[in-house]
C-alpha beads as a LAMMPS data file, in Angstrom:
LAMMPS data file: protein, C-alpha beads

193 atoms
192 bonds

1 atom types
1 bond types

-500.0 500.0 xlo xhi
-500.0 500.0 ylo yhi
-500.0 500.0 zlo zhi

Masses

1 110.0

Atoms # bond

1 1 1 388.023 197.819 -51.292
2 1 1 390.688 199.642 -53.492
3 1 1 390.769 198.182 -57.392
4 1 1 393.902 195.844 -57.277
5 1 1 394.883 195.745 -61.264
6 1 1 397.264 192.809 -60.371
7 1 1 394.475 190.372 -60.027
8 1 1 392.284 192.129 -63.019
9 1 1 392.844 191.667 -66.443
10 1 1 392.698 194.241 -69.714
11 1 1 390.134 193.887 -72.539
12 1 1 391.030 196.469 -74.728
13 1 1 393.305 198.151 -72.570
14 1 1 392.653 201.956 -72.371
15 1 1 395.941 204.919 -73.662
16 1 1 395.641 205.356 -69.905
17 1 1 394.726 203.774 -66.419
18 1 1 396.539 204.629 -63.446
19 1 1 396.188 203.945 -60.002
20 1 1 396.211 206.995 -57.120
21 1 1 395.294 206.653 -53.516
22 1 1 393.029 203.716 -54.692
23 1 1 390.841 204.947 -57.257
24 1 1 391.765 203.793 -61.452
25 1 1 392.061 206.797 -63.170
26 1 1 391.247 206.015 -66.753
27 1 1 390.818 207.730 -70.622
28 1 1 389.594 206.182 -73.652
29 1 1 390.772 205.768 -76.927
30 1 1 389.274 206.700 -80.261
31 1 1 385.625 205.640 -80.785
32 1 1 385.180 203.251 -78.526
33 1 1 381.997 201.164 -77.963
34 1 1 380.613 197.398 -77.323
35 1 1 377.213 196.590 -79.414
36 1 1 375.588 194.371 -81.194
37 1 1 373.745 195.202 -84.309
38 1 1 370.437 196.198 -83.884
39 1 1 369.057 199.402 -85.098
40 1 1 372.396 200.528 -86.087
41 1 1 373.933 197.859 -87.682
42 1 1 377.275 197.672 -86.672
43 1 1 379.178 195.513 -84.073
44 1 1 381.738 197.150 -81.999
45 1 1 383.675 194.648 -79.175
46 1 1 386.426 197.746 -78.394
47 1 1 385.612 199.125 -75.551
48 1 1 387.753 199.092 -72.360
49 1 1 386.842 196.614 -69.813
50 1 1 389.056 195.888 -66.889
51 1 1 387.634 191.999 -65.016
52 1 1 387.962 189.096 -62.869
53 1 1 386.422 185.945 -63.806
54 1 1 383.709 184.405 -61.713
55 1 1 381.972 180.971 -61.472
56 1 1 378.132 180.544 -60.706
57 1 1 376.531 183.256 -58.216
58 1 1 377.741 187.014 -57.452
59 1 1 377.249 190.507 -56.531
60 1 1 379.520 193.185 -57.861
61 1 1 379.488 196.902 -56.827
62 1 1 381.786 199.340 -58.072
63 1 1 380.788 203.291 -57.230
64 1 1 382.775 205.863 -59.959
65 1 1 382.197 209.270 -61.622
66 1 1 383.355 210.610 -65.297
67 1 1 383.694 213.851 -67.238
68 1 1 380.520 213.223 -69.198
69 1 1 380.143 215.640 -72.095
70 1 1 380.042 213.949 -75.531
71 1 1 376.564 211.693 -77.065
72 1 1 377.277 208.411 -75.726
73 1 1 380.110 209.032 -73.122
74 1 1 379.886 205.901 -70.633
75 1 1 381.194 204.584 -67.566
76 1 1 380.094 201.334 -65.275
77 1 1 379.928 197.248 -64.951
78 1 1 379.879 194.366 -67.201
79 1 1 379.413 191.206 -67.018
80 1 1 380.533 189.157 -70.244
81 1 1 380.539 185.557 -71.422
82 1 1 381.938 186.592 -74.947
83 1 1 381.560 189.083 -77.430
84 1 1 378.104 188.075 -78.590
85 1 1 376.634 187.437 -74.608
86 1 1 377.434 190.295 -71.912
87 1 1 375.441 193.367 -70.036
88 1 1 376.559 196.480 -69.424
89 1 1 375.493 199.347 -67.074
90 1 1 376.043 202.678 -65.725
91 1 1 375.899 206.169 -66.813
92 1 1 375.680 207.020 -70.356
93 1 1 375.982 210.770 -72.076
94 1 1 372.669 211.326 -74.175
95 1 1 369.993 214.024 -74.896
96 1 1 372.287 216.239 -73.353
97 1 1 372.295 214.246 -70.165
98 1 1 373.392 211.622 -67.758
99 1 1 371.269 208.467 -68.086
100 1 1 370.883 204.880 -66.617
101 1 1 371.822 202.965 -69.266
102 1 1 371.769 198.931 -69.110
103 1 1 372.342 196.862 -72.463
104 1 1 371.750 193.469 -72.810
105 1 1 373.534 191.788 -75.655
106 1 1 372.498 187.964 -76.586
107 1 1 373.653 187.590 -80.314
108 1 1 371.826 191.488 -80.727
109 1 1 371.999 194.151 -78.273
110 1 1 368.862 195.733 -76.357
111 1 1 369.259 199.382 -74.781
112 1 1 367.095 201.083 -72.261
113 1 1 367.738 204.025 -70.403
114 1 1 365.973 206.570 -67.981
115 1 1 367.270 210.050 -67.211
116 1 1 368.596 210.743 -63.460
117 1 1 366.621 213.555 -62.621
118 1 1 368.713 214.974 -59.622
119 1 1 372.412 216.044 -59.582
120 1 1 375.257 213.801 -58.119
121 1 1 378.939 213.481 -58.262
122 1 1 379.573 209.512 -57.262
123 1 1 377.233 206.714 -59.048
124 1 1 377.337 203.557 -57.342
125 1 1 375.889 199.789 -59.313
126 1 1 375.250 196.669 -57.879
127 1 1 374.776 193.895 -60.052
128 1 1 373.551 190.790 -58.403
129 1 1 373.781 186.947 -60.622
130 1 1 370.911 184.368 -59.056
131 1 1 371.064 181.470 -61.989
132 1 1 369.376 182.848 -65.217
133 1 1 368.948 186.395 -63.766
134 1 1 370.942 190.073 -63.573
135 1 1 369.327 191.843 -60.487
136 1 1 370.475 195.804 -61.420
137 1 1 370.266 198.331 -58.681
138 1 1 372.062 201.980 -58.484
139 1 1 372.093 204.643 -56.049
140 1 1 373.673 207.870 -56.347
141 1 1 375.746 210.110 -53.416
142 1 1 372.897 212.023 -52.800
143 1 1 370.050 208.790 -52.133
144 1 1 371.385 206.378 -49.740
145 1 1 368.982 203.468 -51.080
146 1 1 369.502 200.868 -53.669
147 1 1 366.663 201.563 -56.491
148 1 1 366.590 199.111 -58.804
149 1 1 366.918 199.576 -62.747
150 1 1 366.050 196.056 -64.373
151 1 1 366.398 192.431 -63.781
152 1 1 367.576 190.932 -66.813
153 1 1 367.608 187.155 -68.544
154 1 1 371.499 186.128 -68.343
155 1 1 371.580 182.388 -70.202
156 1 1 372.634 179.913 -66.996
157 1 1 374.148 177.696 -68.994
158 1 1 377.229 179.944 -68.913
159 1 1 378.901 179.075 -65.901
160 1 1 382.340 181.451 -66.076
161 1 1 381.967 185.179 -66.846
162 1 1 383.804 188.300 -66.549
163 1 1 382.918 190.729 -64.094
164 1 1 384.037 194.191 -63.389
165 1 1 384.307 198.200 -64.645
166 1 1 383.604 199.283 -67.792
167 1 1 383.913 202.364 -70.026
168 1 1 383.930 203.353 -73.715
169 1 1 383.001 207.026 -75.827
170 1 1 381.326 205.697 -79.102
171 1 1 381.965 209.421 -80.339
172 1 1 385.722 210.586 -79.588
173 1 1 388.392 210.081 -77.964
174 1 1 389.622 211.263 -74.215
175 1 1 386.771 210.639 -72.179
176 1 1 387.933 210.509 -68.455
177 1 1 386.682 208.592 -65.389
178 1 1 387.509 207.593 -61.730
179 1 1 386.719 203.886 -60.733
180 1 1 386.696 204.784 -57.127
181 1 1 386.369 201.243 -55.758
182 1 1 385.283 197.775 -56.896
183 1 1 384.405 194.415 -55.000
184 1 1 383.446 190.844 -56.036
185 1 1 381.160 188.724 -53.149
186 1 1 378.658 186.211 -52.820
187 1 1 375.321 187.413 -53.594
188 1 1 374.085 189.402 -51.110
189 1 1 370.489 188.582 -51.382
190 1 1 367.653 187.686 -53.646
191 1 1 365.429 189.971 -52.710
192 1 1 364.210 192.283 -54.907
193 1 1 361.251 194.081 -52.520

Bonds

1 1 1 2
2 1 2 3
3 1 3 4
4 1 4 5
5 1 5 6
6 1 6 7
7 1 7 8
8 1 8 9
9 1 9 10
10 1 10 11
11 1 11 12
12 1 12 13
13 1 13 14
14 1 14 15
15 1 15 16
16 1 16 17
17 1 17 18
18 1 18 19
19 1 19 20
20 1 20 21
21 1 21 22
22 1 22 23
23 1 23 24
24 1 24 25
25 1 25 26
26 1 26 27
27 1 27 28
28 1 28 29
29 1 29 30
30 1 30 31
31 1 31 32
32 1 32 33
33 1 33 34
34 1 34 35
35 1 35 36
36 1 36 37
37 1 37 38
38 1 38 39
39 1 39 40
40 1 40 41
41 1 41 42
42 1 42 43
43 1 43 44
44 1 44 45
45 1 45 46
46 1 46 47
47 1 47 48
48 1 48 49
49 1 49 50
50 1 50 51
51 1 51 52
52 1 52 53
53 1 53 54
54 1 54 55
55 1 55 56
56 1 56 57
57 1 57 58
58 1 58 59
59 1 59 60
60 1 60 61
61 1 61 62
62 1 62 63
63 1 63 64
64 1 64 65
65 1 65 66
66 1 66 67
67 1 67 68
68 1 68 69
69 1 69 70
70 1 70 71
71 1 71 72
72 1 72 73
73 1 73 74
74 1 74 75
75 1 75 76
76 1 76 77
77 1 77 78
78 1 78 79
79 1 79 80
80 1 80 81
81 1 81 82
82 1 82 83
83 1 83 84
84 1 84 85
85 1 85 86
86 1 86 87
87 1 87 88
88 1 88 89
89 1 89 90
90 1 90 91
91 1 91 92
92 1 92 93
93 1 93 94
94 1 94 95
95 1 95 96
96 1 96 97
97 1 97 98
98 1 98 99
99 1 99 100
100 1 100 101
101 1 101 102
102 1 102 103
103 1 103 104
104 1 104 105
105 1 105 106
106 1 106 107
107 1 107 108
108 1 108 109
109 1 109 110
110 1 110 111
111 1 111 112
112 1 112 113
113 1 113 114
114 1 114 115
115 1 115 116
116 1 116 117
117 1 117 118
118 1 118 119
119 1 119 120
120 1 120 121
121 1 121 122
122 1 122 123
123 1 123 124
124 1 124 125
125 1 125 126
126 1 126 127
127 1 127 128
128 1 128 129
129 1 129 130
130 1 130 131
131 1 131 132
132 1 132 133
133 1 133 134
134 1 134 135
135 1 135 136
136 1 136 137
137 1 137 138
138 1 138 139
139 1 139 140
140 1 140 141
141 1 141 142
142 1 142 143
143 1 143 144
144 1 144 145
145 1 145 146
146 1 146 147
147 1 147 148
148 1 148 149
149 1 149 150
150 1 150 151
151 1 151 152
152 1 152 153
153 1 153 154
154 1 154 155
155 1 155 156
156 1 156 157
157 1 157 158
158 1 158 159
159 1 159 160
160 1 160 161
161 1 161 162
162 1 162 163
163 1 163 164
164 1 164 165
165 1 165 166
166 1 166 167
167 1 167 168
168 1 168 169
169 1 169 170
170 1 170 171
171 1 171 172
172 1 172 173
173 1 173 174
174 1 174 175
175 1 175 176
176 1 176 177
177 1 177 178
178 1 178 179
179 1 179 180
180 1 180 181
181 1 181 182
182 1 182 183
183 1 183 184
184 1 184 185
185 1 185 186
186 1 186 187
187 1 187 188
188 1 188 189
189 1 189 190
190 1 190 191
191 1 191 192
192 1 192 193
């Protein structure tokens, strides 16, 4: 399914997202970043983050690829309550690399991350809500399977959230990448094996 902006809204809009055969074309602004606090002390809510909002159970997929080349350049899916309660995931610039990268933010932000050890153009995420859980799976356009990446505590209690891409570069300005599609569904299972 092609990303239809019309039904999407802006958080932070980006100095550019355009639309071509399907596929959001974004770059992003100065310094961009969403954390938390911890270890580095500061709290950034300006990244860009284009969503729906969803009630009770989903599974979102979105499959994209960026111009990765400065510490911290990022591209993926969140899924946010407020500024204080969201995850994000996807690829992020570091070590000289492209990473996994999933943080959890509940008042202070977690971060984990494992290097992809094989080359690939496309990334594609799937992140799956069952009540208090965040199922996390990714595959790449060179392994057809869904691997998974973490299952993470999501508080219940919060009924609505946003849901969709997401992409910042803590470090500069001009960072590029290609949402190439996004969809919204029912969970599609609760398996995890």
């Amino acid at each position: 399914m092609a990303i239809d902006r019309k039904e999407m809204t802006w958080l932070n809009p980006p100095p550019l997202a355009e639309l071509h055969e399907g596929a959001l074309h974004v770059r992003s602004g100065d310094r961009t970043d969403f954390w938390q606090g911890t270890y580095y002390g500061f709290h950034r809510d300006d990244g860009h983050f284009l969503y729906h909002r969803r009630k009770g159970d989903f599974t979102a997929e979105v499959t994209f690829s960026g111009r990765y080349q400065e510490l911290y350049d990022q591209a993926g899916l969140m899924v946010r309550a407020d500024s204080a309660h969201w995850m994000k995931c996807g690829i992020e610039y570091t070590d000289g690399a492209r990473h996994f990268s999933t943080v959890v933010t509940n008042s202070n932000s977690d971060w984990s991350a494992f290097r992809i050890e094989h080359e690939f153009d496309l990334l594609s995420l799937r992140v799956t809500r069952n009540k208090d859980a965040l199922f996390i799976q990714y595959r790449t356009d060179r392994i057809s399977e869904w691997r998974m990446a973490r299952l993470a505590w999501f508080d219940p209690s919060t009924e609505e959230v946003m849901v969709g891409p997401a992409f910042c570069s803590p470090q500069r300005s001009g960072f590029e990448a290609i949402f190439h599609d996004f969809t919204l569904t029912d969970p599609v299972s609760r398996d995890i094996h």
